[in-house]
N, C-alpha and C positions, 0 to 999 in steps of 0.2 A: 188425416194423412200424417204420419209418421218420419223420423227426421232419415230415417230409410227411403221413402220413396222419393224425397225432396231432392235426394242425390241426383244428379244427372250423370252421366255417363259421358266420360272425357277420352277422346282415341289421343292418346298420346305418343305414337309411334310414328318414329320418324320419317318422315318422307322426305322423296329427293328433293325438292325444291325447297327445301329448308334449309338457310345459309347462313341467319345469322347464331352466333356461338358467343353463350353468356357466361362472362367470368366470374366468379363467384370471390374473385382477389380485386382488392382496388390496386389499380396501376400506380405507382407508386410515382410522385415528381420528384424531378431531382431538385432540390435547395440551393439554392445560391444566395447565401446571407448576404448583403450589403456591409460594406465597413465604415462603421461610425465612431467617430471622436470624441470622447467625453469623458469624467474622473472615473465612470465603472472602467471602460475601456483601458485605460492607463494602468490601472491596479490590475486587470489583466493582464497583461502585457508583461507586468513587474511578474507575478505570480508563472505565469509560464515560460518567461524566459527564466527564471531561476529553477523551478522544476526540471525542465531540459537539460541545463547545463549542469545541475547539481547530478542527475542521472548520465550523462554524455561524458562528464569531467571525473566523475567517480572512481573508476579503473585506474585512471593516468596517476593517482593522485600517490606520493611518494610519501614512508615513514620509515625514519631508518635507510635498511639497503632493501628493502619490499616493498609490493604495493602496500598501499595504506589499506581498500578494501578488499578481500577476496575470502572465498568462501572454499575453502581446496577440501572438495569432500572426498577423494582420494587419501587425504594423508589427516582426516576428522578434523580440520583446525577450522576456525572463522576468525579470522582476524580484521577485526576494526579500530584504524588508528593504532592506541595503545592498550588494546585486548585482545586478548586471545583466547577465544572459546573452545569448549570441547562438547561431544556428544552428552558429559553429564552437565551441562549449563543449560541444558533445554531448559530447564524452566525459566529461565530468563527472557525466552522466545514467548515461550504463554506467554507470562506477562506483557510484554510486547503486544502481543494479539490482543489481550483484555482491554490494553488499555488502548489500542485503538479501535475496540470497538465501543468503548464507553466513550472515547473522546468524539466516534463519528454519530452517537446517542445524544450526550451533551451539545455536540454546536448546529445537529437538527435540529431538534425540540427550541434551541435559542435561535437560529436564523434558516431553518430551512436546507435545501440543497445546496447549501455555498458552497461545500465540497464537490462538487458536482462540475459548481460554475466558474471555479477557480484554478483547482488544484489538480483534479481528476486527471489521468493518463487519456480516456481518450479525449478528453477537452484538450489539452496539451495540444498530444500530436496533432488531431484534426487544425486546428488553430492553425501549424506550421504548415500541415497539405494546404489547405485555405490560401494562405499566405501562399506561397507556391504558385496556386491558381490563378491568384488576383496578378499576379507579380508576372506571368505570360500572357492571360489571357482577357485581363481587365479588369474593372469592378463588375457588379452585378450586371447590369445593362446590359455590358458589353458580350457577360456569359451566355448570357441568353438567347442575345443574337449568334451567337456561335454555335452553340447546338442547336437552332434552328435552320443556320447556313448551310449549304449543301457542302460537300467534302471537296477541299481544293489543297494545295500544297502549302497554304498559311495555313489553315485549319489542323494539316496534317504537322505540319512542324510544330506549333503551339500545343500539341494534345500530345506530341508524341515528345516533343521536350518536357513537359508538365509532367508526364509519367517514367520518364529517365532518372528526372531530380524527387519524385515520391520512392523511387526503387532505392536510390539512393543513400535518402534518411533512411528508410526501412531496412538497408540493409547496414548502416550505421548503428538502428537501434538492436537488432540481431546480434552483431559482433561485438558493442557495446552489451549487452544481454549475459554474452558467454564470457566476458573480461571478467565479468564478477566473478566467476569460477575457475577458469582457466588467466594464470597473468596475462595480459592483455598485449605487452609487448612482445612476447612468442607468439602468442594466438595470431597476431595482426601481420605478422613477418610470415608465419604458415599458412596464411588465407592467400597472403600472393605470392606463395613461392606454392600450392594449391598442394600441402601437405598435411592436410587435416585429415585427425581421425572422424569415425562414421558417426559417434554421438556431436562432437563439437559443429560439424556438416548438418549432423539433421537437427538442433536447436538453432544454429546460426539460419538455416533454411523456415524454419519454422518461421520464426520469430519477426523473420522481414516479411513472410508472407502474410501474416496474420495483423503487421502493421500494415502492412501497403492497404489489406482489403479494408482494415476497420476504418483506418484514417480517411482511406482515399476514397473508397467504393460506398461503405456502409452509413459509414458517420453517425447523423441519425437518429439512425436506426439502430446501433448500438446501444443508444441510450433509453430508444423507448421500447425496444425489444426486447432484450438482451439482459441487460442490467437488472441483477434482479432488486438493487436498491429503490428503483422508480414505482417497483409496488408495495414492498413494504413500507415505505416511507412514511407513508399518512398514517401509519400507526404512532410514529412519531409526534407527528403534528400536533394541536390542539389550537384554541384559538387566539392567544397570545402566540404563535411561534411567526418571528418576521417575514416576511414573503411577499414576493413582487408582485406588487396588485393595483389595479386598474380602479381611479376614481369614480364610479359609476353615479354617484349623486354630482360629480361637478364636471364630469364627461357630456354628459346625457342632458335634451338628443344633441345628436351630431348635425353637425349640419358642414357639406363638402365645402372648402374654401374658404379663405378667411377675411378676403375684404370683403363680398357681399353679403353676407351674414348678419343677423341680426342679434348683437351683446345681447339684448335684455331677455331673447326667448331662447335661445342656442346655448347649449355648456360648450364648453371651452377645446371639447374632439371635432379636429377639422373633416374627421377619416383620412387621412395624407394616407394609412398605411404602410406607414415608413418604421412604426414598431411592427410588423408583417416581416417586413421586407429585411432586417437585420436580425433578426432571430434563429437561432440556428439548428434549432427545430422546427423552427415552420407553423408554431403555432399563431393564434390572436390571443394576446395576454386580456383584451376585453368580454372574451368570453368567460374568464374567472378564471380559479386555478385549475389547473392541469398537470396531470402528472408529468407529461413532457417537458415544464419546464424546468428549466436547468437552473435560474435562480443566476444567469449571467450578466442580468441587468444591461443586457443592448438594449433594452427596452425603453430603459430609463433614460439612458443618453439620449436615445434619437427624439423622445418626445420631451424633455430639456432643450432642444437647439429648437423645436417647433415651438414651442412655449415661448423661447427668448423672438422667433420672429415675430410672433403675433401680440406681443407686449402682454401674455398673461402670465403670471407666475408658474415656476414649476412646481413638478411632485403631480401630475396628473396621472402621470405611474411611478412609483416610489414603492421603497421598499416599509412594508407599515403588517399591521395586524388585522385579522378580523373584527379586534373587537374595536380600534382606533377607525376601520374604515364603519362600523356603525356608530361613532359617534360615542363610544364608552371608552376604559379606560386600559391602556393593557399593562397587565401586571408580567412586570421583569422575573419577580424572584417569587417562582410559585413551586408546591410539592415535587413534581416530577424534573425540572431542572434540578431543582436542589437536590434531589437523591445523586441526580445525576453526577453533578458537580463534588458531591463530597466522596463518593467513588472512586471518583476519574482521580481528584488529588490526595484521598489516602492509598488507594496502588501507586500512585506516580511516588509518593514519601518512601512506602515499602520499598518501592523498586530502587530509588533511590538509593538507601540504605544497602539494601541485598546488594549493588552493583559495589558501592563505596567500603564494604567488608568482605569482599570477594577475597579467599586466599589462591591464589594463581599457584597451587600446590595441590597437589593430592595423593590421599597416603592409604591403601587399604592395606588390610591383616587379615591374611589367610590363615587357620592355626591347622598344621598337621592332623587327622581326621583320623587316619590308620591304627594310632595310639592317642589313648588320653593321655599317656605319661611314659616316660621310660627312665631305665637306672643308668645311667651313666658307669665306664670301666672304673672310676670316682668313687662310685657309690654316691655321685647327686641323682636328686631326681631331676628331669631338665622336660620341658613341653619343645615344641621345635613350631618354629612360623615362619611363612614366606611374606614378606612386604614388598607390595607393588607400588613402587614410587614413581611419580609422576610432575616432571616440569612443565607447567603451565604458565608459564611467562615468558615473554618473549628476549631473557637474558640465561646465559647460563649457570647456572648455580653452586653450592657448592652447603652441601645442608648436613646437619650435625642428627645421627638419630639418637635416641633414648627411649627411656619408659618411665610410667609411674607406678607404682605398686608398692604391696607391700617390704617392710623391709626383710632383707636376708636372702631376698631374687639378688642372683647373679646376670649380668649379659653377657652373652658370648657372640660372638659377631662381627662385622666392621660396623662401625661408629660415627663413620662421613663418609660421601659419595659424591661426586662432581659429576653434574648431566649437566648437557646443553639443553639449548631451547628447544621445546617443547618433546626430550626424549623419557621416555618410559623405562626402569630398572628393575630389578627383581634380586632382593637381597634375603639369604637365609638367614633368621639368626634362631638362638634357644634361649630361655630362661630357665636357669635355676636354683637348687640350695642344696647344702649339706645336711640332710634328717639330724645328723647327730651334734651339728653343733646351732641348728636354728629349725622350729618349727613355723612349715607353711601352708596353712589352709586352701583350699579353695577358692578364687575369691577374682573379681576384676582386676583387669591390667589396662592401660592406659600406653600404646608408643608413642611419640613424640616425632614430629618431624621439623625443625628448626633451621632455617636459612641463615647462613653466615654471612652473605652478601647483601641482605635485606632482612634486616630484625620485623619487620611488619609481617615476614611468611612466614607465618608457623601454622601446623595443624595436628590434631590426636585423633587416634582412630583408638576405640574398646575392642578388647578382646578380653579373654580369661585363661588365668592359671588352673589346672587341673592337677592336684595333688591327691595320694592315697592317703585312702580311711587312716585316721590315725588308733 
């Protein structure tokens, strides 16, 4: 018999009495991490409340008669503190970008997703929804029991105050959002006097909505969905790289409870569950590593405080290495950090440098195209050029122009110019000579543009003399 006839014949057509209906999605639980106490906790704590306020406080932040940050893409300028950039400073931006992507290379490969578990925007906010939570409707326990309580008018006011003050921030981080762009003290005066234009409206709208859902709704799920850091990651990894990991030789077995238990056959996991239960992904850090986690070491506190009841030493979960938890040795300073590392701090030198010889000036030369040369009523021959002068600092100036070149070029032109901050001029000027009393080749020119107010601004653009065949 043939694997043809072995088949049986299956009626798979549905009939009426068939009622139940199979998901092929697993239903998702909602998370309610427990709040635990301990040095990870703390250094959290430090970390997001300075992220928050460092991004909340940004806007307000005064230099000069301006804000200190804003980004006024209407009018090309990015002003930070005491900088002021233009559209040609992009590459200062790359750099920027390189080097935080080499910086978030280097301190994976050395500890894993700290960024993650520290610093990260939605770690942040979510943190503050949490906090929100906890702060109307309880610790964990108590969550619990509430979405499983039928709907009464405490339930109704606690969920519905819970989501007043998540709108709240969201829309704090929204208008915070747009202050980076628009100054922040008119933006905030035209949101409640409800005189905004349609882009500031639909980023300010955006920007709350998109916090409310991640923070509030998704949490997460953002991080193990979403994020596409949580799957490339492990390419980072290797097995010296630090990471919150689970004693398995001095865990194992478990055995529940800690007075009846037997020291001499039992390792030291009571199963309490209590690293379950403050995690804020939801995973078991004893089932290994996982991509979900975030590397925020609730882990570690709650079974530190289990540790201190049961008089065994901590570090049963600790932050440690592959090769440390087999019993070898983990090497710090190995090929791939170290490329890493000498990357990260010869761009961060460059940058350095490039930022610290910035000329906050810019001088181009356009040379008249129509004619290579013309004769002057004189009898000079004379070239003609437009110079696009450009204040880049956020004072006004007052700069001296020139050239360099050969000798027997005449200038003709004005010779100083006073622009304010950050205005753009446009000045004609000519060179030239007398054929009959000096000969001038063809040959590079050099203008000058020199700051009277700040001898550190100076800048030269090339162009060229174009003379007739002699």
């Amino acid at each position: 018999m043939n694997d043809s006839q072995r088949i049986q014949a299956v009626d798979v057509t549905p009939r009426d009495d068939d009622s139940v209906e199979i998901s092929l999605y697993e239903k998702r639980e909602r998370i309610h991490p427990k709040s635990i106490h301990g040095r990870f906790e703390q250094i959290r704590n430090m970390t997001v409340w300075t992220t928050m306020g460092i991004y909340l406080l940004g806007p307000w932040l005064r230099w000069d008669d301006r804000q200190a940050i804003l980004f006024d893409l209407p009018a090309r300028q990015f002003h930070i503190f005491g900088f002021s950039f233009w559209p040609q400073d992009f590459v200062f931006l790359s750099w920027l970008l390189i080097l935080g992507a080499f910086s978030l290379f280097f301190f994976t490969v050395l500890a894993g997703r700290v960024y993650c578990g520290y610093v990260c925007p939605q770690t942040t906010w979510t943190r503050f929804f949490t906090k929100i939570e906890e702060w109307l409707e309880g610790d964990r326990n108590a969550r619990l029991k509430l979405d499983a309580a039928p709907w009464s008018p405490t339930k109704l006011f606690r969920r519905g105050s819970k989501h007043v003050l998540w709108l709240a921030l969201a829309f704090a981080t929204g208008l915070t959002f747009v202050g980076y762009f628009s100054p922040i003290t008119e933006l905030t005066v035209r949101v409640f006097s409800f005189d905004l234009g349609f882009w500031e409206f639909f980023w300010i709208a955006f920007f709350t909505g998109a916090t409310y859902m991640n923070a509030g709704w998704m949490r997460e799920q953002v991080c193990k969905y979403m994020c596409p850091y949580a799957r490339f990651q492990s390419v980072m990894f290797d097995r010296d790289t630090l990471i919150v990991s689970y004693d398995e030789r001095r865990g194992e077995p478990r055995t529940r409870g800690a007075k009846s238990r037997d020291q001499d056959a039992a390792g030291d996991c009571i199963d309490c569950g209590l690293c379950v239960q403050v995690c804020p992904t939801g995973i078991d850090i004893r089932d290994g590593l996982q991509y979900e986690c975030i590397t925020c070491a609730a882990c570690i506190d709650a079974c530190d405080l289990v540790m201190d009841k049961i008089n065994r030493p901590r570090g049963l979960i600790r932050y440690t290495t592959e090769h440390a938890l087999e019993g070898g040795k983990t090497h710090v300073f190995r090929p791939r950090m170290i490329g890493y590392g000498v990357m990260l701090a010869l761009m961060g030198v460059v940058f350095m440098v490039a930022l610290a010889s910035r000329v906050p000036a810019d001088l181009d030369v356009i040379r008249d195209r129509t004619k290579l040369y013309r004769t002057a009523s004189n009898g000079h021959i004379q070239n003609s050029y437009r110079l696009e002068l450009h204040n880049m600092s956020q004072q006004a100036q007052t700069y001296q122009l020139g050239f360099r070149g050969p000798e027997g070029l005449v200038w003709s032109g004005p010779e100083e110019v006073t622009m304010n901050a950050g205005e753009t001029q446009t000045v004609g000027v000519t060179l030239g000579f007398d054929p009959f009393l000096q000969v001038v080749e063809t040959q590079p020119v050099w203008f000058t543009l020199q700051s009277r107010t700040d001898e550190s601004i100076r800048t030269e653009h090339e162009s060229r003399f174009i003379a007739p065949a002699q």
